[in-house]
Backbone and ligand atoms as CSV (ligand in chain L), in Angstrom:
chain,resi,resn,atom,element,x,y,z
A,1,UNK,N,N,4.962,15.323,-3.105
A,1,UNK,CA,C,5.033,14.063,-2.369
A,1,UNK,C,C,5.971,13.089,-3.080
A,2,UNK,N,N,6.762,12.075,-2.341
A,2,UNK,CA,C,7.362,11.007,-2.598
A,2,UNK,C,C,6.565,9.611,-3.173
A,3,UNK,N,N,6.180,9.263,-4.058
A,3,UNK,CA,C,5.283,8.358,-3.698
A,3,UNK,C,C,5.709,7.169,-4.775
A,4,UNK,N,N,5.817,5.638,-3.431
A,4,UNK,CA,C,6.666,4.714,-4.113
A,4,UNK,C,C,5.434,3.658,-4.915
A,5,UNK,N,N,5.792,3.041,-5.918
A,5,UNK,CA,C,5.152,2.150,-7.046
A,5,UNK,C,C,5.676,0.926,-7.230
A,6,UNK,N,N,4.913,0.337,-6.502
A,6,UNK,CA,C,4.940,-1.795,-6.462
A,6,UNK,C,C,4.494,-2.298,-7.728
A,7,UNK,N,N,4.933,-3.195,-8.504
A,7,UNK,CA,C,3.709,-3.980,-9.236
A,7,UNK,C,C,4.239,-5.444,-9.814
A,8,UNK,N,N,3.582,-6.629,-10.019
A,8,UNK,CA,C,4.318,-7.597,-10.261
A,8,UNK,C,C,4.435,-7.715,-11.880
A,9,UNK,N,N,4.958,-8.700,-12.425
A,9,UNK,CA,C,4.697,-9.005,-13.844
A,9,UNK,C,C,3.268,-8.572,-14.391
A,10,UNK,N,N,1.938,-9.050,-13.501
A,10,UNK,CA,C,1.091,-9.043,-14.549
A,10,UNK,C,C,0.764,-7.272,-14.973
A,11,UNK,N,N,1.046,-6.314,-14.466
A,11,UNK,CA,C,0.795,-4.773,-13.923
A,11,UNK,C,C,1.771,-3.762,-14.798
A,12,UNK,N,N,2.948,-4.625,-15.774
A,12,UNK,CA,C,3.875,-3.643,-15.841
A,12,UNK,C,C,3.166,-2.517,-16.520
A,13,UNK,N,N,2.940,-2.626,-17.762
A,13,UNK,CA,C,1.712,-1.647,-18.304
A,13,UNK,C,C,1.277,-0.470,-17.587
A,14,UNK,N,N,0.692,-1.028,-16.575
A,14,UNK,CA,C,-0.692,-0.061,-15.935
A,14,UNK,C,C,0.470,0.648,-15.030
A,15,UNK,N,N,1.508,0.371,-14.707
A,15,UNK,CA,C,2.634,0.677,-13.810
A,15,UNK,C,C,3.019,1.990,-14.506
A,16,UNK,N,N,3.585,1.604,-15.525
A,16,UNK,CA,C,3.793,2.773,-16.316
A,16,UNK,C,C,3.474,4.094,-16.626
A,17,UNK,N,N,1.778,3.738,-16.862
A,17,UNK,CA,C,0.648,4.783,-17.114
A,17,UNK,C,C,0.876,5.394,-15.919
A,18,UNK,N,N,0.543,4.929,-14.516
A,18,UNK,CA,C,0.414,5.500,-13.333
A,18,UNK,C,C,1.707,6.203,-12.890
A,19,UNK,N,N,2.858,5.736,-13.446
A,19,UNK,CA,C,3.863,6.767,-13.151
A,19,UNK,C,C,4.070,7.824,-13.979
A,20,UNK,N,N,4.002,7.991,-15.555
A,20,UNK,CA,C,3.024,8.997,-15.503
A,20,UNK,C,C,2.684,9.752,-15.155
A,21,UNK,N,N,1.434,9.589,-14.917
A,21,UNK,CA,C,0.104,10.368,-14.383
A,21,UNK,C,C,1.043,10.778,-13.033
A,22,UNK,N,N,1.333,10.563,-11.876
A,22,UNK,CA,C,1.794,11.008,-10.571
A,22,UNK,C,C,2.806,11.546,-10.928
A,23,UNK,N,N,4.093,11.804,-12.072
A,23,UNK,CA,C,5.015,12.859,-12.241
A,23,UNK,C,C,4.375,13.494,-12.975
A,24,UNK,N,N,3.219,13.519,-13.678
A,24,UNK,CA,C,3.036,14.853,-14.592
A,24,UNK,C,C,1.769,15.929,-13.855
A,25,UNK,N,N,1.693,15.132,-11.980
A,25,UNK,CA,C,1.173,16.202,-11.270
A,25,UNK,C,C,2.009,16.878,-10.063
A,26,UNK,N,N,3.012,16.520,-10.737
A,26,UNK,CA,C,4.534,16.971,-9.927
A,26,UNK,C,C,5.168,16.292,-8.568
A,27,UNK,N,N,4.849,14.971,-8.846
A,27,UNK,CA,C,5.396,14.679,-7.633
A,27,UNK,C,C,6.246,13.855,-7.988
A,28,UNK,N,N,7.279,13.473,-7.132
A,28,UNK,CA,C,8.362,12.403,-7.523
A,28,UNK,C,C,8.183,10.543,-7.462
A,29,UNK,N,N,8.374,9.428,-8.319
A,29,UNK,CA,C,7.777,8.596,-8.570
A,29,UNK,C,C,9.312,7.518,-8.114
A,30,UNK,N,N,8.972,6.586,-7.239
A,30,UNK,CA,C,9.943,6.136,-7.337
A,30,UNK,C,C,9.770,4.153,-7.669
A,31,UNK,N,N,10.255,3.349,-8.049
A,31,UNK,CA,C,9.831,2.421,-8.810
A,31,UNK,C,C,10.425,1.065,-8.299
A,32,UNK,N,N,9.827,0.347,-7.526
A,32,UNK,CA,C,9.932,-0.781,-6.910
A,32,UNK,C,C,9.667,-1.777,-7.627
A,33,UNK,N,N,8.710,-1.910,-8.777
A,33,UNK,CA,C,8.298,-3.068,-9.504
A,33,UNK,C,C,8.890,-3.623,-10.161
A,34,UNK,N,N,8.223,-4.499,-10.706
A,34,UNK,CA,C,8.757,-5.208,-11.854
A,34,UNK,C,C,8.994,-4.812,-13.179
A,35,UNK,N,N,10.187,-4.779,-14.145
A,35,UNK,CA,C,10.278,-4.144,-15.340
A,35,UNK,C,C,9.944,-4.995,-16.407
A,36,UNK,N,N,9.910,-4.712,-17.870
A,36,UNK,CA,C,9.506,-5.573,-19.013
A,36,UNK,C,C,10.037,-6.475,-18.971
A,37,UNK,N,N,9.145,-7.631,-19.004
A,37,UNK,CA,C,9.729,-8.934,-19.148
A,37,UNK,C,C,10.336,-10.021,-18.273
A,38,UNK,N,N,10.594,-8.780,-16.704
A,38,UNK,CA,C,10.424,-9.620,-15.490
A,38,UNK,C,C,9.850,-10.187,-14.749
A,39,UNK,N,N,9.770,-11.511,-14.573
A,39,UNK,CA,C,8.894,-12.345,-13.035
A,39,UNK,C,C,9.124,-11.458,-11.910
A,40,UNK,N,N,8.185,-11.163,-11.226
A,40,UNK,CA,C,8.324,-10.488,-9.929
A,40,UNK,C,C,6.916,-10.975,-9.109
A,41,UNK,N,N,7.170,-11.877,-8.316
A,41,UNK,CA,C,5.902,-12.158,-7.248
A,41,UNK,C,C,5.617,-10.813,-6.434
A,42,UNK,N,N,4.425,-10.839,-6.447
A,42,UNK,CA,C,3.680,-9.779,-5.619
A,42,UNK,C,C,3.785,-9.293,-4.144
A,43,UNK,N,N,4.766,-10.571,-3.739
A,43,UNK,CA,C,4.812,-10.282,-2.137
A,43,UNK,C,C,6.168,-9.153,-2.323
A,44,UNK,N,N,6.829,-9.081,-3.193
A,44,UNK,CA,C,8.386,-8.370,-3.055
A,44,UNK,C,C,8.191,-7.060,-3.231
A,45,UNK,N,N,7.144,-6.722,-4.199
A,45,UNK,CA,C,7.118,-5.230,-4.325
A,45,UNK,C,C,5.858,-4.950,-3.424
A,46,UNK,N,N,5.059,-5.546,-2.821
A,46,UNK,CA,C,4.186,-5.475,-1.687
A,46,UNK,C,C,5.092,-4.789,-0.195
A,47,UNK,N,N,5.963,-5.853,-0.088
A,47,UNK,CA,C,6.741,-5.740,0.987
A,47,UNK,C,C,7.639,-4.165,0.918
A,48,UNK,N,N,7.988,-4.666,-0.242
A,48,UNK,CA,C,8.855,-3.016,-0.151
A,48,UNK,C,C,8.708,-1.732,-0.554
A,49,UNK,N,N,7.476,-1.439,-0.960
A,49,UNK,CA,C,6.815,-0.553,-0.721
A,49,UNK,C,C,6.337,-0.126,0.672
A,50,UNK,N,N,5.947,-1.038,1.235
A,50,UNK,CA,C,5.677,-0.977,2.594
A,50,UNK,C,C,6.296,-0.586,3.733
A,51,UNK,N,N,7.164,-1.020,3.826
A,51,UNK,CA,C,8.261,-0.852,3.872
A,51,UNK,C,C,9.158,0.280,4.374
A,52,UNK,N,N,9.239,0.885,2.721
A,52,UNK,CA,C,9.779,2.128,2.657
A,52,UNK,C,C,8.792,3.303,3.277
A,53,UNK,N,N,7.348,2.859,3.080
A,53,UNK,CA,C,6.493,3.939,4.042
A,53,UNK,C,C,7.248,4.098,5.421
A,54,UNK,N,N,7.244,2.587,6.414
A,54,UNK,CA,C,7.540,2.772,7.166
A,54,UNK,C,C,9.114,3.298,8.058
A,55,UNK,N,N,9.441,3.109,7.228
A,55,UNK,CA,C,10.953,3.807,6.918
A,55,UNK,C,C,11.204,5.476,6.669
A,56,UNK,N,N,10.002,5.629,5.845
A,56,UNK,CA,C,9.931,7.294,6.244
A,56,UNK,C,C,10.603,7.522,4.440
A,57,UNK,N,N,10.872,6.752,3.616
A,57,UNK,CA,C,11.738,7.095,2.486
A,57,UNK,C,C,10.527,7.816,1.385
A,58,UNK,N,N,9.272,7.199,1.524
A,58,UNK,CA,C,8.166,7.958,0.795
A,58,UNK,C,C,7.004,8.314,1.278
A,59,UNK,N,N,6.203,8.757,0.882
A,59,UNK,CA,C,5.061,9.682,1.494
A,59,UNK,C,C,3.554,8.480,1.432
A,60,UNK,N,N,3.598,8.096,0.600
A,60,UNK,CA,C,2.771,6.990,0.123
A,60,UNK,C,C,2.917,5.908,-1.024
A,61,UNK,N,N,1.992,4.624,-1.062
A,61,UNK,CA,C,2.014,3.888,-2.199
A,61,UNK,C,C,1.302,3.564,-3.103
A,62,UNK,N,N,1.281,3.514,-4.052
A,62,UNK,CA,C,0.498,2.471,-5.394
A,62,UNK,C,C,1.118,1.047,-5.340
A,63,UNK,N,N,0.639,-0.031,-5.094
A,63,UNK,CA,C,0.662,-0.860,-5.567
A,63,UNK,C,C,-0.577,-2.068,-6.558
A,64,UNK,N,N,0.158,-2.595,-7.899
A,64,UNK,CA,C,-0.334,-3.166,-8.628
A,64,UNK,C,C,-0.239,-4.502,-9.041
A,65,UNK,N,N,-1.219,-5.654,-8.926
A,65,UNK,CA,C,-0.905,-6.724,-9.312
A,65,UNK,C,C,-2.031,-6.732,-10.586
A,66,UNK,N,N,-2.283,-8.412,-10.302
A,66,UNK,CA,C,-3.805,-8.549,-11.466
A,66,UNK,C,C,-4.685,-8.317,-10.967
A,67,UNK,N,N,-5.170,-8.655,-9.301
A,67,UNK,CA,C,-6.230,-8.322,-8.782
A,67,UNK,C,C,-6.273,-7.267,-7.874
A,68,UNK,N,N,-5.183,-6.809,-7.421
A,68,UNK,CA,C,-4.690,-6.001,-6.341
A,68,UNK,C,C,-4.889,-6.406,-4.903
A,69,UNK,N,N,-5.380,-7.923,-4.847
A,69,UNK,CA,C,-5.168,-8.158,-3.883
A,69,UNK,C,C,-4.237,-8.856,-3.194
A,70,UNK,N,N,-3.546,-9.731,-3.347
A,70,UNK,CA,C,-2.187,-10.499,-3.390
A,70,UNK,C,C,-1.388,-9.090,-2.693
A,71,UNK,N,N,-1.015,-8.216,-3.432
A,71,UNK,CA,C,0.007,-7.443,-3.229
A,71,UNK,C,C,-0.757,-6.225,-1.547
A,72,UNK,N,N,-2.130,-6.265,-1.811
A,72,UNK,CA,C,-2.430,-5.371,-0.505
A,72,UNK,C,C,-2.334,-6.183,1.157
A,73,UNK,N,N,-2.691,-7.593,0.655
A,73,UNK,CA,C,-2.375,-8.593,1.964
A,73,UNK,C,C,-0.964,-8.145,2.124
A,74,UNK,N,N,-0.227,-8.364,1.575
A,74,UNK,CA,C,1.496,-8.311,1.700
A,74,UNK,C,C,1.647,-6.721,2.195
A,75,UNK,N,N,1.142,-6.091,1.715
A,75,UNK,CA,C,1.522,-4.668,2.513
A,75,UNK,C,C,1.093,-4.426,4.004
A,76,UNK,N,N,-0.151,-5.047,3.875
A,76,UNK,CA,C,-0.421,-4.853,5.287
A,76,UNK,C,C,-0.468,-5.905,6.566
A,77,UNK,N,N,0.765,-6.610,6.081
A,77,UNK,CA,C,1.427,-7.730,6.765
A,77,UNK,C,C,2.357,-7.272,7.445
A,78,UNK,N,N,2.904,-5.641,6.921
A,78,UNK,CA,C,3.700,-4.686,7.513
A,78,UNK,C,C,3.722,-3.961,8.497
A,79,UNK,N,N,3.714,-4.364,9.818
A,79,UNK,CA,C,2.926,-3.370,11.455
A,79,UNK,C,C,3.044,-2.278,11.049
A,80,UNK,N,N,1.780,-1.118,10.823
A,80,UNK,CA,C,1.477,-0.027,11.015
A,80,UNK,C,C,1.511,0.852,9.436
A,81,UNK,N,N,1.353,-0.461,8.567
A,81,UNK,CA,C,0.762,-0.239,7.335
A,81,UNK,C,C,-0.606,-0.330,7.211
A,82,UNK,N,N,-1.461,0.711,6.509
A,82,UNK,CA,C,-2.763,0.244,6.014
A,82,UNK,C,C,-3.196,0.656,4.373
A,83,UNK,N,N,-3.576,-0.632,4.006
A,83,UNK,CA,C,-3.102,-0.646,2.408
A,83,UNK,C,C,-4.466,-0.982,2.013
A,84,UNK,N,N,-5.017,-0.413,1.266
A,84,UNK,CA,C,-6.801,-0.623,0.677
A,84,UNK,C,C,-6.743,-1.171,-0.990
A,85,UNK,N,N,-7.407,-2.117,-0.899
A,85,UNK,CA,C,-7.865,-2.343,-1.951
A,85,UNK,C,C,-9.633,-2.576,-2.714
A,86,UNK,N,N,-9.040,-1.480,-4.207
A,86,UNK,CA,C,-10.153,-0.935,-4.425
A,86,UNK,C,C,-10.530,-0.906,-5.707
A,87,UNK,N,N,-11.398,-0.899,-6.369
A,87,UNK,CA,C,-11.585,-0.830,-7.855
A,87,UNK,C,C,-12.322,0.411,-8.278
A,88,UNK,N,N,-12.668,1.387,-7.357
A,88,UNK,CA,C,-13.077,2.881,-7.686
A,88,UNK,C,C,-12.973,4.090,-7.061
A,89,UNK,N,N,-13.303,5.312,-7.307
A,89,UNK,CA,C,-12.564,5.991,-6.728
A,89,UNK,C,C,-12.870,6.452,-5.380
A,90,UNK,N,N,-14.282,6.286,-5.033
A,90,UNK,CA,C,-15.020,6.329,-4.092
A,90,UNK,C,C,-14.319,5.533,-2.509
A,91,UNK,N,N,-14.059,4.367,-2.746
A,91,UNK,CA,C,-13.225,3.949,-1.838
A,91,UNK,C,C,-11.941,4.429,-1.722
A,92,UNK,N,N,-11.072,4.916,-2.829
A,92,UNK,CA,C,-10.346,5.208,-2.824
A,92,UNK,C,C,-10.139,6.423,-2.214
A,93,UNK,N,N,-11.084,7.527,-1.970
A,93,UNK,CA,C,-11.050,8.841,-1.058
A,93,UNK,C,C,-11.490,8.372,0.205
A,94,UNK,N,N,-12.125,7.401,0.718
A,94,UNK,CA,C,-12.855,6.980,1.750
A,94,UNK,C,C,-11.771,6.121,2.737
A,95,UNK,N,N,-11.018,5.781,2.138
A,95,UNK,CA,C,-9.958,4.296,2.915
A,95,UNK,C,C,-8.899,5.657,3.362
A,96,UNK,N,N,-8.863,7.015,2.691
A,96,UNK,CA,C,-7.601,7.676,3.396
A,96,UNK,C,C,-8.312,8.549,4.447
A,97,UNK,N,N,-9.620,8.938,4.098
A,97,UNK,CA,C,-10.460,10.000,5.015
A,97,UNK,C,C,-11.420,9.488,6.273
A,98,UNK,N,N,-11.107,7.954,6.015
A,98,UNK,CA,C,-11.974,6.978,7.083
A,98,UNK,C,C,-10.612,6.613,7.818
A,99,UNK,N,N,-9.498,6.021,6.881
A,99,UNK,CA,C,-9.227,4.670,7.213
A,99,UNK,C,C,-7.272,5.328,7.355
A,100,UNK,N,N,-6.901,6.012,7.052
A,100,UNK,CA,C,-5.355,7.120,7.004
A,100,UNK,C,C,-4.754,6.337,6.428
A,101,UNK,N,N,-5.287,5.629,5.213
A,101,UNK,CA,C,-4.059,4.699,4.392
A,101,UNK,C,C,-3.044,5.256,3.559
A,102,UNK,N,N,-2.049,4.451,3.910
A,102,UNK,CA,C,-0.853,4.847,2.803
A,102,UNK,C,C,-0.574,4.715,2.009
A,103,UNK,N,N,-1.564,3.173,1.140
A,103,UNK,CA,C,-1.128,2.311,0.020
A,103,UNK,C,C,-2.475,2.305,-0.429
A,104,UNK,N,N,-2.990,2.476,-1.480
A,104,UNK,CA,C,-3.758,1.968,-2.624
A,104,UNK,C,C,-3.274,0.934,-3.470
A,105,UNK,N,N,-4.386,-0.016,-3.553
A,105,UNK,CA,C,-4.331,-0.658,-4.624
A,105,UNK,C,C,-4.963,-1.788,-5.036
A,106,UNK,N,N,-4.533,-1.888,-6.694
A,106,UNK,CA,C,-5.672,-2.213,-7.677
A,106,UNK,C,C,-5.377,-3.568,-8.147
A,107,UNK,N,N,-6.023,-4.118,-9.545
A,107,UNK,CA,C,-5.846,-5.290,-10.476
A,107,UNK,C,C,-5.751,-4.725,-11.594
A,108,UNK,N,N,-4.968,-4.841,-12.456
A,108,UNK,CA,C,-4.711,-4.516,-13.898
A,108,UNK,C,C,-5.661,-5.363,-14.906
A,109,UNK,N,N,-6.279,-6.513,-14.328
A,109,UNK,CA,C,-6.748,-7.306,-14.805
A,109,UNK,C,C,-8.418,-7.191,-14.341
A,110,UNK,N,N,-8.111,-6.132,-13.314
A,110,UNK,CA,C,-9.402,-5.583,-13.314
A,110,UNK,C,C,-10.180,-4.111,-13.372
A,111,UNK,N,N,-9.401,-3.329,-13.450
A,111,UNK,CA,C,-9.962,-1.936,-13.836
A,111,UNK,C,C,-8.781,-1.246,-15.096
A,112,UNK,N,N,-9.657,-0.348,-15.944
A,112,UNK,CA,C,-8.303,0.107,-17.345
A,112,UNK,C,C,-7.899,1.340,-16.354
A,113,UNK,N,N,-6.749,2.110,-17.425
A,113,UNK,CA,C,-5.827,2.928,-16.730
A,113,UNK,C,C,-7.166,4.250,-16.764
A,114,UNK,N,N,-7.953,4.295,-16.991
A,114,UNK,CA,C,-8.700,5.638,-16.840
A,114,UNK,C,C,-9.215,5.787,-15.405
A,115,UNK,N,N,-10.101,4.151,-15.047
A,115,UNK,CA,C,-10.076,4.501,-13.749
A,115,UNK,C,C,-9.391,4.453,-12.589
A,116,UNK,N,N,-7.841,3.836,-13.231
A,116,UNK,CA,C,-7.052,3.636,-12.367
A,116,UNK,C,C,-6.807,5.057,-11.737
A,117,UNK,N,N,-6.386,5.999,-13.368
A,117,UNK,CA,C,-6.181,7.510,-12.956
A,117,UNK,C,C,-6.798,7.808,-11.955
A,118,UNK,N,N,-8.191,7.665,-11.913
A,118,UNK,CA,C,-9.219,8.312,-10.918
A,118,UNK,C,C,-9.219,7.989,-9.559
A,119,UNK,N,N,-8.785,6.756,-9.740
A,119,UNK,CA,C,-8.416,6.226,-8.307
A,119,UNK,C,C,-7.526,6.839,-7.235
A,120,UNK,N,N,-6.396,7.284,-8.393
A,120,UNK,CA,C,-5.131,7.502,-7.849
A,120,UNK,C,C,-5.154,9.190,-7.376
A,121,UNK,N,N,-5.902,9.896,-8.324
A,121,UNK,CA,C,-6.472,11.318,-8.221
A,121,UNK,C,C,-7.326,11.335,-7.042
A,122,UNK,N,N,-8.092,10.125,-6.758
A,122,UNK,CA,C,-8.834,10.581,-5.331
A,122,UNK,C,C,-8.147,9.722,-4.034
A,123,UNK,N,N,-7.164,9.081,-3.957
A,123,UNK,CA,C,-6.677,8.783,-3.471
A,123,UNK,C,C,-5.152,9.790,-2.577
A,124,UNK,N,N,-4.608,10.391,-3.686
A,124,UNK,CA,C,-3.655,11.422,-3.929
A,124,UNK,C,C,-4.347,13.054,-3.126
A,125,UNK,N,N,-5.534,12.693,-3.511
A,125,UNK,CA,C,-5.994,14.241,-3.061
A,125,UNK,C,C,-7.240,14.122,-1.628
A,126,UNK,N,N,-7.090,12.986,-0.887
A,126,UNK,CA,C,-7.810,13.150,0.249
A,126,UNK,C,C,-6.782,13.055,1.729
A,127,UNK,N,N,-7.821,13.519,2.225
A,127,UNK,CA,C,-6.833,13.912,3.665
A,127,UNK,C,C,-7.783,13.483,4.932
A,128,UNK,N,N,-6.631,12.611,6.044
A,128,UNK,CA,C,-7.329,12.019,7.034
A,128,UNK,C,C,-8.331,12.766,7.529
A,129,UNK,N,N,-9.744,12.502,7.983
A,129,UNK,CA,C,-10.454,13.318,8.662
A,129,UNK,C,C,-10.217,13.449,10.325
A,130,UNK,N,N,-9.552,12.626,10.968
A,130,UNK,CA,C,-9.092,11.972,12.067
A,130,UNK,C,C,-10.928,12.408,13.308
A,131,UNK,N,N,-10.641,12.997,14.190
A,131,UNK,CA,C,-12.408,12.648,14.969
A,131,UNK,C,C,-12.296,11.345,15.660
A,132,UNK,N,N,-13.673,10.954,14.688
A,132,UNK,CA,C,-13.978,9.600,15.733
A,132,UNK,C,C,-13.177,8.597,14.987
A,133,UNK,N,N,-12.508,8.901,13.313
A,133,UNK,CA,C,-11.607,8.034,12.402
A,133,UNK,C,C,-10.398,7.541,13.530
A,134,UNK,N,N,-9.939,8.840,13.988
A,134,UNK,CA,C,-8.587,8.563,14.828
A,134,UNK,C,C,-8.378,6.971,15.490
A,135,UNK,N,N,-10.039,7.217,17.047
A,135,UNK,CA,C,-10.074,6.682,17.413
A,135,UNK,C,C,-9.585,4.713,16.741
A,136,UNK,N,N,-10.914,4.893,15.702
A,136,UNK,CA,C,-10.798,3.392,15.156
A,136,UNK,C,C,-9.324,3.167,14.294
A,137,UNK,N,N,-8.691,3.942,13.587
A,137,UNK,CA,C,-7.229,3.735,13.111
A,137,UNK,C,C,-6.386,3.590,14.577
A,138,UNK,N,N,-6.524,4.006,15.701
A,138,UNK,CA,C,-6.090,3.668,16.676
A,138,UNK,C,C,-5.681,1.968,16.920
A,139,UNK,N,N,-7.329,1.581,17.016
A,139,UNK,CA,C,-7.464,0.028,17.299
A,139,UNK,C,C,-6.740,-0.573,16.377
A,140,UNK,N,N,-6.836,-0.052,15.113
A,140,UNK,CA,C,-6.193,-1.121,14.239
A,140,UNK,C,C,-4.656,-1.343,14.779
A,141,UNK,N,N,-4.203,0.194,14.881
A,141,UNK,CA,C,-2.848,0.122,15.258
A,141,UNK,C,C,-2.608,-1.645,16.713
A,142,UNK,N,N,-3.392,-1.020,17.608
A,142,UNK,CA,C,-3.333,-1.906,18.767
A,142,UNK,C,C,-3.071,-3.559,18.351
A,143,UNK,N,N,-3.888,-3.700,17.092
A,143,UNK,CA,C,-3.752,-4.508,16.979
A,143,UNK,C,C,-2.624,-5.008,16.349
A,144,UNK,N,N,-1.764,-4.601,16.013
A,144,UNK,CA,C,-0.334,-4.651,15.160
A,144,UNK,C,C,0.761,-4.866,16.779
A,145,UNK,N,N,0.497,-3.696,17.242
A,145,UNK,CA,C,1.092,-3.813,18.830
A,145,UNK,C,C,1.102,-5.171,19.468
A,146,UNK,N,N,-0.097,-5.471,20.435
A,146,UNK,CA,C,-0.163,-6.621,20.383
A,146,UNK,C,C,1.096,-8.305,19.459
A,147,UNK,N,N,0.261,-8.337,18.755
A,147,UNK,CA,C,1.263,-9.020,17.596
A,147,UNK,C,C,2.034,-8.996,18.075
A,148,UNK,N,N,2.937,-7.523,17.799
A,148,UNK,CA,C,4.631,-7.517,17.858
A,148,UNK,C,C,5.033,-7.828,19.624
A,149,UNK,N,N,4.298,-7.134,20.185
A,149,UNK,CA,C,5.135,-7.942,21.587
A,149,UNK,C,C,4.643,-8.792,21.917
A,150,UNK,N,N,3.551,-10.325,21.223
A,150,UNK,CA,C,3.424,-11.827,21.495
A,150,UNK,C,C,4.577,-12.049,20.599
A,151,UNK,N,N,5.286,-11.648,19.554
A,151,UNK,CA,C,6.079,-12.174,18.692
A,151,UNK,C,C,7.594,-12.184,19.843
A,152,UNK,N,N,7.544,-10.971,20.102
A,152,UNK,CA,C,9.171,-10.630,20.911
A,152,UNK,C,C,8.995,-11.184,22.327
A,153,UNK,N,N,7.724,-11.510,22.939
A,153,UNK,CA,C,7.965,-12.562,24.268
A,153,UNK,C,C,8.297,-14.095,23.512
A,154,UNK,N,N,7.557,-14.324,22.537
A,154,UNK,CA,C,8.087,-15.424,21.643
A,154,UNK,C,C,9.640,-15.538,21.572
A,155,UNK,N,N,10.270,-14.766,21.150
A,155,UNK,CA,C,11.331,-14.823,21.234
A,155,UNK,C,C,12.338,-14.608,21.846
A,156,UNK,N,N,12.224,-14.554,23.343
A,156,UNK,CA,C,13.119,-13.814,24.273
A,156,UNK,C,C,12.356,-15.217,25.440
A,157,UNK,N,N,11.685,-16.232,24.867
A,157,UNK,CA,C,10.780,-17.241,25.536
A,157,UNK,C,C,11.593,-18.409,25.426
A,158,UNK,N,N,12.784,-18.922,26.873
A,158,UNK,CA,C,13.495,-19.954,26.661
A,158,UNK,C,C,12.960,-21.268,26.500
A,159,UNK,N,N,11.620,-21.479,26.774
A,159,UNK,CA,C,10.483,-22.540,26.001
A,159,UNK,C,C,10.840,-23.725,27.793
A,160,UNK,N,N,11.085,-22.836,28.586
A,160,UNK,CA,C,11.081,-23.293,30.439
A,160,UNK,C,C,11.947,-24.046,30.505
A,161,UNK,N,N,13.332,-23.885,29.656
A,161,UNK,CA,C,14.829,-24.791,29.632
A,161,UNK,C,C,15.248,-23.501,30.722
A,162,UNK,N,N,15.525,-22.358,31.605
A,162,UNK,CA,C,16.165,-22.088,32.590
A,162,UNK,C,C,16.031,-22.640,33.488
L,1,LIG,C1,C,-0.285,-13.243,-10.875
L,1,LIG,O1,O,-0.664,-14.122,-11.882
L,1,LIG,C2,C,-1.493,-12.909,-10.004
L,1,LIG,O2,O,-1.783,-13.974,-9.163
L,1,LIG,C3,C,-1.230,-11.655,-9.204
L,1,LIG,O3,O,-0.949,-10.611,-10.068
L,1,LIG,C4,C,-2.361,-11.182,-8.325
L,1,LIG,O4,O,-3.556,-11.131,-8.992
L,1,LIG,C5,C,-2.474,-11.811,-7.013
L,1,LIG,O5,O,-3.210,-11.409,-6.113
């Protein structure tokens, strides 16, 4: 698998470890975050991770801030992203086998790299159950739909100047 890695300043660390761990189970790691010593707000490597899912350039994401939440709002601000945030591993197999997410993610400031590993190991190794899951990942979708065509009558909306 392709799998791209967000993280802001506070994460570089745990960024590290986790890339790592995901090339030394053979998959290719590609690195959106922030490097030593750089400011990087959470919405940038949120966004483009996201992004690139939807773009088709990687298979899935890690993203990392301090809490992991900052950066999972921002991913799934992305129509037809679904990005979980989690502090164990339990959710972490459950949000891809319930929920068909693409993005995990954590707080550096709140779980160490052991259970991050674990996270990422049960995250990495579950598979949609789809069933009655389908259905409800469906709705979510709808609801992204929606959105986007109130946004594009929004904008194609001469505001009753014809
Ligand atoms: C940065 O200090 C911090 O706010 C960020 O890493 C994250 O926790 C936000 O959700």
């Amino acid at each position: 698998m392709i799998i791209g890695i967000g993280n802001d300043h506070a994460a570089v660390e745990l960024k590290k470890a986790m890339m790592e761990h995901v090339t030394s189970m053979g998959h290719e790691c590609i690195d959106y975050g922030a490097q030593e010593g750089e400011k990087m707000d959470y919405p940038v490597p949120g966004r483009a991770v996201a992004e690139a899912i939807v773009r088709g350039e990687i298979d899935k994401g890690i993203l990392i801030c301090g809490t992991g939440i900052g950066i999972s709002i921002t991913a799934n601000k992305v129509p037809g992203i679904r990005a979980a945030a989690c502090s164990e591993p339990f959710t972490a197999r459950l949000c891809v086998e319930h929920n068909n997410c693409q993005i995990i993610a954590f707080g550096s400031r709140v779980i160490g790299e052991g259970t991050a590993k674990d996270i990422v190991d049960a995250f990495l190794h579950a598979e949609f159950e789809g069933g009655r899951h389908a259905r409800r990942v469906e709705l979510i979708g709808a609801v992204d739909e929606m959105y986007r065509r109130d946004a594009e009558s929004a904008d194609t909306d001469d505001g009753g100047q014809a």
